[in-house]
N, C-alpha and C positions, 0 to 999 in steps of 0.2 A: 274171762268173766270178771267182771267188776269184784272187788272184794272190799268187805266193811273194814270203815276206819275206827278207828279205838272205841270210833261217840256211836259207831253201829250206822253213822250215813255212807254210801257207795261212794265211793268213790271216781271221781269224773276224768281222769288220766290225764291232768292239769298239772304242771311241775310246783311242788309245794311253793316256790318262791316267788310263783306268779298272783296278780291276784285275779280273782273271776270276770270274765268283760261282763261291764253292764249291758242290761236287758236292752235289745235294739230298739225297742219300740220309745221307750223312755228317751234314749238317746237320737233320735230321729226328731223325737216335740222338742228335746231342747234346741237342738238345732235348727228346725223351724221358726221357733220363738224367737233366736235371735236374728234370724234373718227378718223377721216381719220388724222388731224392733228398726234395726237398721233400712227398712225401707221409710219408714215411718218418719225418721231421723231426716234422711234424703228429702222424703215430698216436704215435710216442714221448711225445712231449708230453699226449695224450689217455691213455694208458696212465699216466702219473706224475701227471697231475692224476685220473685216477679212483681209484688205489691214494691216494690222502691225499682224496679231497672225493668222492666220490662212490659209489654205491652199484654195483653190474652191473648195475640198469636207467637207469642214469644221474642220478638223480637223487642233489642233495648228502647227504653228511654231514659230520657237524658235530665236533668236538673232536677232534684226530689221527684222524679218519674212522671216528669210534666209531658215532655215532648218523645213523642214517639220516633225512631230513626228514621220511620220510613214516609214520615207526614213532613210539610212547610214546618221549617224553612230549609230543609234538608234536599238535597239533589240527586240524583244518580251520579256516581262519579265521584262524589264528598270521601274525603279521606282521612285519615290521622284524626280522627276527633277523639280530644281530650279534655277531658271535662274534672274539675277539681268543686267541691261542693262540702258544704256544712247545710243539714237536711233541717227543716225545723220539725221540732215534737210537740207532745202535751208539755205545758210547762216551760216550753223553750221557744217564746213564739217568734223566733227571729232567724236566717238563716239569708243565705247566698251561695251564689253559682258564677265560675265563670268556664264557657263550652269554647273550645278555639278547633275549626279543621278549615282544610283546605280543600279548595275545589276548583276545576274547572283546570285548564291545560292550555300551553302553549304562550299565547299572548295574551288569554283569555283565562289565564290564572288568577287565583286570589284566592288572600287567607281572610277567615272571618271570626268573630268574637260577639260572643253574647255576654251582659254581666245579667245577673237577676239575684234581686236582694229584696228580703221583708223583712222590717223595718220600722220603726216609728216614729223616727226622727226626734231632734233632738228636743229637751224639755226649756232648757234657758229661752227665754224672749227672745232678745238677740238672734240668735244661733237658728232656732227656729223660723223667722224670717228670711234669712239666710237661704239656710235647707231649702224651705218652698220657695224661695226664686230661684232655683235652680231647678226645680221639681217640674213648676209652670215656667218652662225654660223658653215659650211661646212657639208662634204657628202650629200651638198645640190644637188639636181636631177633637172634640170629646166623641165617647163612645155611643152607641145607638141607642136608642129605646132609654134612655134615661139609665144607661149604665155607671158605677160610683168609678170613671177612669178617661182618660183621654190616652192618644198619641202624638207623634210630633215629627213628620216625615221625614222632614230635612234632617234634625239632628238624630234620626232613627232610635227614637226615646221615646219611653207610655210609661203609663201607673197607672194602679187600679186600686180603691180602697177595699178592704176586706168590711165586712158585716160590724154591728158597734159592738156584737160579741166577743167581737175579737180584740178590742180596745187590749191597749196595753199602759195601763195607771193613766187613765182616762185619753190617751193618745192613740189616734187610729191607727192602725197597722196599714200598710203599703207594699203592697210588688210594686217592683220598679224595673223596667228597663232597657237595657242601653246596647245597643247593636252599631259596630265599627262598620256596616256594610248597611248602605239603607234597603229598608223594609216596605211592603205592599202595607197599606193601611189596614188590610184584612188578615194579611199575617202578624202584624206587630198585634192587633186587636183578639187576636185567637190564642197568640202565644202568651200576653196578659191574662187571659182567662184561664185558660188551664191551668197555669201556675196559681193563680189567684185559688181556684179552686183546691190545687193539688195541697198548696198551702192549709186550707181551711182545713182539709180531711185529715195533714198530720199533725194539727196541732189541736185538734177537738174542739174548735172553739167554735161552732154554729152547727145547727140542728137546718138552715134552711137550704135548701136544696140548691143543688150546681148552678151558678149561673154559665149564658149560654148567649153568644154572638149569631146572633141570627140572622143579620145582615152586613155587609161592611159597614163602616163608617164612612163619611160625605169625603170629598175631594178636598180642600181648603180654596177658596177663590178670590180675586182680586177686587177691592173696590174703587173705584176715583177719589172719592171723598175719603180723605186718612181716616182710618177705623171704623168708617161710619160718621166721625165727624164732622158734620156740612159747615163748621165754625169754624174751620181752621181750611187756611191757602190753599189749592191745589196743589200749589208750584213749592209747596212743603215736603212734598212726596209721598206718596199714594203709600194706603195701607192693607195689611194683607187680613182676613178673614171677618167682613163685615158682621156685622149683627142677624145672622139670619136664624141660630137657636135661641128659643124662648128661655133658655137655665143656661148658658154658657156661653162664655163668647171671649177668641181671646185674638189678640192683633198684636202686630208690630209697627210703627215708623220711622222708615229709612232715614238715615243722614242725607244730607242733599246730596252725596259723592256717591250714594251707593245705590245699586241694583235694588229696587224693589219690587220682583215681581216674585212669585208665589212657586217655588219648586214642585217638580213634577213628584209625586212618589215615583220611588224605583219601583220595578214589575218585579224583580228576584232581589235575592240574597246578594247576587253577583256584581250588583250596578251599587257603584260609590255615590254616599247621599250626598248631595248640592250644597257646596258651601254656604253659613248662612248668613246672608248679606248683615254688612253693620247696620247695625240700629238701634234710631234716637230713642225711641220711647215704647216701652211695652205693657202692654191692658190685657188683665186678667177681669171675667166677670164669672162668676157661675154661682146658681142657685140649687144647685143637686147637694142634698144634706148631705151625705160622708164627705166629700168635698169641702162644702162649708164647715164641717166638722174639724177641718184641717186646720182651721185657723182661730179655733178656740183659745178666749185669754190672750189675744194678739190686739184684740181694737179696745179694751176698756169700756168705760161707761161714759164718756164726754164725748160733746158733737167734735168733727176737725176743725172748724171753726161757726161762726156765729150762726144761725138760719137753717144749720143742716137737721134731719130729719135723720141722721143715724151717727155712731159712735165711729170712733178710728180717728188717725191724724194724716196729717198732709204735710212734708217741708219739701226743701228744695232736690232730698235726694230720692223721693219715691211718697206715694199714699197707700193708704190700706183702709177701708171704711168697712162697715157690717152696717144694713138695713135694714126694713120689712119691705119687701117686694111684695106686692099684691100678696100680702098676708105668707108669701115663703122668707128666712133668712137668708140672703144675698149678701156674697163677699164681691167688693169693686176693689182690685190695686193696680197699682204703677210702678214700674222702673225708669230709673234712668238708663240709656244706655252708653257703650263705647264709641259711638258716633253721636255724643249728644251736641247738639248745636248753640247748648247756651242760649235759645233762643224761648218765644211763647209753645213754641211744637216743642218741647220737651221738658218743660217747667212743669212738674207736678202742682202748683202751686195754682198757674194758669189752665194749662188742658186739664189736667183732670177732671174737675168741674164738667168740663166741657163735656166731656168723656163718657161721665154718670148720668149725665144730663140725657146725650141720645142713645147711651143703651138703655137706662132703664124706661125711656119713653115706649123701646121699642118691646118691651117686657110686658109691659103693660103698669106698670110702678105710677104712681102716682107722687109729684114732684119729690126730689130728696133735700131740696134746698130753696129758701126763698129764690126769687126770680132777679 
């Protein structure tokens, strides 16, 4: 029989040195509690690595969570992918990727490389000219439906402009990028968007919605007449993607030595892009405003010379003009290039003119320069 302790309570046959276990039930919530914490912990955790690396079926993607593993440009077979990346954020509107694996087997191996950078390119005059001749690196193809980006087969390179939301100290932001293994124009066109897009969502900078490639973009094709220009020789050597869109339009002009005909896009990741032939002279046209946005503070307030109808200059190593095209702002420029001939086919001085002359005719612009 139990017997009372000094205080008159029973005593429970517990060794005085122990102390009482707590109540089970109390101890059961705490330990539930912690377990629901720690689940909590976990989904959070799965919820922030899926929004950056991974798809809604779980599965990785790759570059700030642009490209999903199991989507273009990826293959069955693809291996070692390694991907090194700086993400962009609020506040941090700038970042880059570059993704390297290998694929394919036997004889029919190859390793591949994406780089993908946003971007604003640089502020100095100089420098910024620079940048976009390289940017508009030409047989550049623009994107569909009046999208603010192009591609560029051969050298398996595109950009795409981000919203003016997005400006950075009044400089547009840009994906950019540049694949060692050439690309299908509807893969280079799709892998620009996503990223363009994925871009927009981590750095908050636009309220407008996804944009979205809804059909490939055009093939690039050859014309007789160098760029469209019925003014200059035949026997100059034909140029590559005539004037056939009303905002854009961009060509090359082979040296007399070199191939110029219009490389085929590759069908996969797999097929090496077509070296691209030397060339004398290259024309940029485009009238798509982020685009033209690009070249802000670049042309001044003066004609290039006497009669002209818009600002910019012209010397012996390139032009650069801004006009009013049928009431849109239209950027026209020039390079020289590695195969230049020293001749009237690459004198910015001479074609250019020329140059403005029949694309904006075919624009529908109204003259830019006396006659």
């Amino acid at each position: 029989m139990p017997h009372a302790s000094p205080h008159g309570a029973p005593h429970t046959g517990a060794h005085p040195d122990q102390p009482d276990r707590p109540d089970q039930p109390d101890h059961r919530r705490a330990r539930a509690l912690t377990g629901a914490l720690a689940i909590a912990a976990l989904v959070a955790a799965l919820v922030a690595l899926w929004q950056t690396q991974s798809t809604p079926l779980g599965g990785r993607a790759y570059c700030w969570g642009s490209w999903p593993e199991d989507e273009a440009p990826f293959r069955r077979g693809d291996r070692d992918r390694v991907a090194d990346e700086i993400p962009p954020a609020p506040g941090h509107p700038s970042g880059q990727c570059s993704l390297r694996w290998h694929g394919g087997s036997g004889s029919g191996a190859y390793d591949q490389r994406l780089d993908l950078h946003l971007g604003s390119g640089p502020r100095d005059a100089g420098e910024r000219r620079s940048w976009l001749g390289e940017l508009f690196s030409g047989g550049d193809v623009p994107l569909p439906d009046g999208l603010p980006g192009f591609t560029a087969p051969a050298s398996g390179t595109g950009a795409l402009v981000l919203p003016e939301s997005c400006d950075v100290d009044g400089r547009p932001s840009v994906v950019t990028l540049k694949s060692a293994k050439a690309l299908s124009l509807a893969t280079t066109g799709e892998l620009l968007i996503r990223a363009a897009n994925q871009a927009a969502k981590a750095t908050s900078c636009t309220t407008l919605p996804p944009l979205h490639l809804r059909r490939a973009p055009s093939s690039p094709v050859s014309d007789r007449d160098p760029c469209g220009i019925a003014a200059l020789e035949e026997e100059a050597g034909t140029g590559t993607g005539p004037p056939t869109n009303t905002d854009f339009h961009s060509c090359a002009i082979a040296g007399a030595s070199s191939d110029t005909s219009t490389p085929s896009p590759a069908p996969t990741s797999a097929a090496a892009p077509t070296p691209t032939p030397h060339w004398a002279a290259r024309f940029t046209t485009t009238a798509r405003p982020r685009l033209v946005a690009l070249f802000d503070g670049l042309t001044g307030d003066r004609p290039p010379a006497p009669g002209w109808r818009a600002h910019g200059s012209i010397d012996a190593a390139g032009a650069l003009v801004r006009a009013d095209c049928g009431g849109r702002p239209t950027v026209f420029a020039m390079r020289s290039g590695p195969a230049r001939t020293h001749t009237r086919l690459d004198d910015p001085r001479e074609v250019f003119p020329l140059y403005v002359d029949a694309v904006a005719a075919h624009m529908g612009c109204a003259p830019l320069r006396a006659g």
